[in-house]
N, C-alpha and C positions, 0 to 999 in steps of 0.2 A: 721373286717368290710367288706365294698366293695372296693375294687381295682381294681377302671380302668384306671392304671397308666402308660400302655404299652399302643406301640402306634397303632392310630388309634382305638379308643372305643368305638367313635360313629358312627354317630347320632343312641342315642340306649334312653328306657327309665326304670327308675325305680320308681316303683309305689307300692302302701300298705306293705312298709321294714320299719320295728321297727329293730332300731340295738343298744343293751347296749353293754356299756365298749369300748374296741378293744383303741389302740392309737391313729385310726382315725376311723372314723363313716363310712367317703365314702371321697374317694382321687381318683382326677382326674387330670391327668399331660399333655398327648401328642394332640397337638392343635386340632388336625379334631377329629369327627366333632361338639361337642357339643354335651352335655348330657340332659336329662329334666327327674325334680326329681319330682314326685306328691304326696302327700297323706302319707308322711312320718317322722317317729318319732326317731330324733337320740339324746340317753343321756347317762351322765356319758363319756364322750370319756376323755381318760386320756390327749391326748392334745389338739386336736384340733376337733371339731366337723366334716367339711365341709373343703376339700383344694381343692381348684383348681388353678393347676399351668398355662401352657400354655392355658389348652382349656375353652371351656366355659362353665358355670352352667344355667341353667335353670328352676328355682323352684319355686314349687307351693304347697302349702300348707303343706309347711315343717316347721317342730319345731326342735331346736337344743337345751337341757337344758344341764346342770348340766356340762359342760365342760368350762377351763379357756379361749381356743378361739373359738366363734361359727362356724367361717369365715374367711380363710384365702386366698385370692387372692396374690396367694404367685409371681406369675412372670408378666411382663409389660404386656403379651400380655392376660393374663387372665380377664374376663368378670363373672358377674355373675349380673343372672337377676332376682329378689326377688320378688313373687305376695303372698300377704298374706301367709306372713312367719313370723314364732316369732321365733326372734334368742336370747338366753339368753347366754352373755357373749359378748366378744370383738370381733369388727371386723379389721382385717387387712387388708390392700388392697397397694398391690403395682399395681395391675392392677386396674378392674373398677369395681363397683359398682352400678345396678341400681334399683331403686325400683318401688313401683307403686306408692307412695305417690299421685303425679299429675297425676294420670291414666286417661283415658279417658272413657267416659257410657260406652263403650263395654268391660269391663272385669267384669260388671256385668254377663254377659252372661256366664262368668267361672263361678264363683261366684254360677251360679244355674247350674253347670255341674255335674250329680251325678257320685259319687265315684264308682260306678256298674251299672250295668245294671238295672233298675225298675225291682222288683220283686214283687208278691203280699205283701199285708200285713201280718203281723205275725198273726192276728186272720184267716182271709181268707186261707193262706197257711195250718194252725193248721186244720181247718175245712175241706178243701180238700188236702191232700197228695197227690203229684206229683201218678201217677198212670204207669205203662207200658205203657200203649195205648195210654200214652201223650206224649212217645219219641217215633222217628223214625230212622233208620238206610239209607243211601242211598242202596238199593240192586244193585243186578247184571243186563245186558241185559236180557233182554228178546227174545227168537229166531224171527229174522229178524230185529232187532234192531241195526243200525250200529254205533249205539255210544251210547254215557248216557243220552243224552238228558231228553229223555222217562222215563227212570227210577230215575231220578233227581227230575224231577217232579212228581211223581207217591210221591213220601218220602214226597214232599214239600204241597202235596193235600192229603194227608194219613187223616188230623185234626187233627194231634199230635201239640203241642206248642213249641216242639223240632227235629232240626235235624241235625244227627250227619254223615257226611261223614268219609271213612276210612282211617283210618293214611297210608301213604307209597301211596295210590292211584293214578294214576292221570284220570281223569275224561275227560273225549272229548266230546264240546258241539259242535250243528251246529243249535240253535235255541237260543231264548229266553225263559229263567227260569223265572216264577213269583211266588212272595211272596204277598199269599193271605190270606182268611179263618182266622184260629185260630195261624196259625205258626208267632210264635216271635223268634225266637233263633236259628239261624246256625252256626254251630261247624264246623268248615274247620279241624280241627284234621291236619293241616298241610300239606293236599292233596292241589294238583295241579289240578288246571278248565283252561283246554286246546283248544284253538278254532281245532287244530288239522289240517287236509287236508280244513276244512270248510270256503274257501278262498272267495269262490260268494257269500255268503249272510252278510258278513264282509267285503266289498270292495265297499258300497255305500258311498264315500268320502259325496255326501250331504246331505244323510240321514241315519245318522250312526244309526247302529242295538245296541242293549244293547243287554248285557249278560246276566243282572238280573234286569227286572223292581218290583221293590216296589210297589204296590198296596193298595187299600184299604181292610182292616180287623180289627179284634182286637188288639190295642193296638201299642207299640214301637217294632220295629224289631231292632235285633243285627245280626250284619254279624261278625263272629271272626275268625281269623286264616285262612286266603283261600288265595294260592298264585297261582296267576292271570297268564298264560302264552297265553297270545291275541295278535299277531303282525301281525294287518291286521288295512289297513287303516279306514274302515269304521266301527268301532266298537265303544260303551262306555260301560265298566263297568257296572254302575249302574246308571239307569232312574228312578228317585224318582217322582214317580206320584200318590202322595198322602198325606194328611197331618197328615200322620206319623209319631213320630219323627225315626232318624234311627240313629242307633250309628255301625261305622264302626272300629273295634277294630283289631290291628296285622295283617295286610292287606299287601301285597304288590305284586310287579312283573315286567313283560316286558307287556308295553303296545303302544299297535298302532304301525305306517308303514308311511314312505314318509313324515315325519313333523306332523301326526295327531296323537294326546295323548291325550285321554279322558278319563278320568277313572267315573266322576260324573256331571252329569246333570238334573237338575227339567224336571219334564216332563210335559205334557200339560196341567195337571189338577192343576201344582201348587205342592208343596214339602212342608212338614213338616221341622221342627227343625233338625240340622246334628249335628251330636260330632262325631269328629273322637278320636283316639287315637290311637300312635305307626303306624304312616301308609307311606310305600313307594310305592307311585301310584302317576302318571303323570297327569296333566291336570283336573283342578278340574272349574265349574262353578256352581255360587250359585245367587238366584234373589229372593229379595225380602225375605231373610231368615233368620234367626237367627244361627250362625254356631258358637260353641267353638271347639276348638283341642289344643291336647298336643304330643307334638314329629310331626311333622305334615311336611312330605318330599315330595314334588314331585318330586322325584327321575328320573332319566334316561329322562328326557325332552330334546327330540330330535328334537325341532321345530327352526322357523330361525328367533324368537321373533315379527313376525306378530301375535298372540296371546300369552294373558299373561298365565304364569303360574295357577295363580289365579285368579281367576275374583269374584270380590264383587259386583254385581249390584243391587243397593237398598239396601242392607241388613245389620245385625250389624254382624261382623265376630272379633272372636276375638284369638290369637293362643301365648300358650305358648312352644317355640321350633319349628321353620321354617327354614328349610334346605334346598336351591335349589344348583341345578347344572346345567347348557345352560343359554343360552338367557334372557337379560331382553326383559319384565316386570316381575318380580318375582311374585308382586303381584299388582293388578289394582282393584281401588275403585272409581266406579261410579252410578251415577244416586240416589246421596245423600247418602250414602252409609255411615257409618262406620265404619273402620279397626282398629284392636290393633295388633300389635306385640309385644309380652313379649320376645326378647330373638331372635335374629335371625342369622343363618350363610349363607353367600349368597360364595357359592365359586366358584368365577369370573373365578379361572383358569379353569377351566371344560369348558371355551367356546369355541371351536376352532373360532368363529368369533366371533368379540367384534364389533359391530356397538357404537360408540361414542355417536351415537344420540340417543339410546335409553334410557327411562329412567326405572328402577328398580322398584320404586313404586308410578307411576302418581293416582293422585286422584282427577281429573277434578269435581268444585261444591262436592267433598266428603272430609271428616273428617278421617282424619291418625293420627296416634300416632306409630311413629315405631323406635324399638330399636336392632339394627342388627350392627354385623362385615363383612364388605368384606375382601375377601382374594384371594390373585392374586401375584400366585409366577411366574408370566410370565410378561410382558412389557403390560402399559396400562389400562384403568380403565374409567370406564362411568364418565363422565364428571360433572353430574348431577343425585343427587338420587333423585330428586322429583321435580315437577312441580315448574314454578314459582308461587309464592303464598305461597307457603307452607315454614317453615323455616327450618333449615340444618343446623345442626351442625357434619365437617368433622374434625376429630382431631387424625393425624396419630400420632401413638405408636412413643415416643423420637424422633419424628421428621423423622422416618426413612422412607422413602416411602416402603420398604419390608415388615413393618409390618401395619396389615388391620387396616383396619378406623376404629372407632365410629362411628354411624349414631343414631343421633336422631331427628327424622323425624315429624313434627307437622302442623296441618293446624288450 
């Protein structure tokens, strides 16, 4: 089966694995950082379907049949967080267990998260067959062209419905990219999109430049595989100015300079629907919107927690798999807002300042539902995971203060 029993395995995810037989299906042992399983069919395992020892599970739409244990939470500090899972067989738990029984409205929002990208129909598809002229490649400079920029977008306005960057690349922007016209589909092939020397028009601290605004055009756009190297304070990733929905899959990088980490922001006209998936990018803000994610990290968050990680304002946000490392607020739900956390690893130690006062996941007049471990092998710990109002349950592993909390967090 899968073995990710060696240490350090995550925050990583696995998704569309049918595994028959094997002694175990998928075995996960060493604590950091949490795994998130989606969309997965494990049967027949001769003993044990699912273990996790030390670290935590995170699963979503997984079946476990025909084996004598579906579930084994074999050590105290193991977790595992269960969203519409059918597990056939026994479960064991010397650690925790949690399900979604009493879920809250927002893991409807997974619930309608598709397994793939929208693709046309099978009659529609059968009648027009993907053609040449509907993928594009990004090409080379063009003479007097001192970076990609030009030629980025030349690929991105070709009218193909595809675009494919090249593996081993890295790409050097000094402008903004927009996704218009007929293009849905960009293939990062694992290239690197580089701000490069383009240090002046990325250093507007008040009016950060995006790298890629979303537009309006036909249909859902997919961003997949493009890692991100932008370390300039005045920058954002991705400006969604449009009611598109946009699905940001296998994403990551170094982002922003000086405490600013933006990777996504609604733009003036207003944002469609977000699913992310598999994504480690800094600084995400969402208003008014409907957001599911699985595996969902805002990795390298170099801020001094005067902004949250996440911001939910207004909107239903719901995530299975949340990984941070810096400063609370992890995550912040306001302006009526509702949050779900399926499954969450907050690790504390990654702070080099622990402000006491701040708190993790305040949700002022908004609706939380959040189930996370902290973990903080250094001296010290937020005093408070939520707002007063909201209720808290902290219940350290055998009593030992070294091992992280339970948090389940309700308004």
């Amino acid at each position: 089966g899968i073995s990710a029993a060696r240490q350090i395995p995550g925050p990583g995810l696995v998704k569309d694995v049918r595994i028959e037989g094997f002694e175990h299906a998928l075995h996960l042992d060493d604590i950091q950082y949490g795994i998130s399983v989606a969309d997965c069919e494990f049967t027949g395992a001769r003993a044990c379907g699912i273990v996790t020892g030390k670290n935590l599970l995170h699963a979503f739409r997984v079946k476990v049949a025909g084996a004598p244990v579906a579930l084994d939470v074999s050590r105290v500090e193991g977790v595992a967080t269960l969203v519409d899972c059918e597990l056939e067989g026994d479960v064991r738990k010397t650690g925790s267990v949690f399900t979604d029984a009493a879920s809250a409205d927002g893991l409807a929002l997974l619930r309608q998260m598709p397994t793939r990208f929208p693709q046309p129909s099978a009659a529609a598809w059968g009648a027009q067959r993907p053609r040449s002229n509907d993928v594009a490649v990004v090409g080379a400079r063009r003479p007097g062209e001192p970076d990609d920029t030009a030629a980025i977008q030349r690929a991105f306005d070709s009218g193909a419905s595809t675009v494919f960057f090249q593996t081993g690349r890295v790409y050097h922007l000094s402008d903004t990219l927009v996704v218009r016209g007929k293009l849905r589909r960009i293939y990062g092939m694992g290239a690197e999109v580089n701000l490069g020397a383009a240090k002046a028009p990325f250093s507007d601290v008040a009016n950060p430049k995006p790298l890629v605004r979303i537009a309006d055009g036909e249909g859902a756009v997919l961003v997949e595989d493009v890692f991100f190297n932008a370390q300039y304070p005045g920058e954002v990733l991705f400006e969604h100015d449009s009611r598109r929905d946009l699905f940001i899959r296998h994403c990551g990088g170094w982002v922003g300079a000086e405490g600013r980490c933006r990777s996504y922001r609604p733009g003036p006209n207003g944002a469609g629907r977000v699913f992310v998936e598999d994504a480690f990018l800094p600084g995400w803000v969402f208003r008014g919107q409907d957001v599911a994610a699985i595996q969902f990290n805002p990795e390298n968050w170099a801020g001094d927690g005067s902004e949250p990680q996440v911001l939910n304002d207004g909107g239903r946000l719901a995530i299975v798999g949340f990984k941070t490392e810096g400063p609370a607020p992890y995550l912040e739900t306001r302006g009526g807002g509702l949050s779900e956390v399926c499954g969450g690893y907050n690790y504390v130690s990654a702070t080099k300042r622990l402000p006491a006062e701040r708190i993790p996941y305040p949700a002022p007049d908004s609706r939380q539902r959040i189930t996370a471990v902290a973990d903080n092998y250094g001296e010290g710990d937020y005093a408070a995971y939520a707002l007063p109002g909201s209720s808290l349950v902290r219940r350290p592993r055998n009593g030992d203060p070294a091992f992280p909390a339970h948090l389940l967090l309700a308004r």
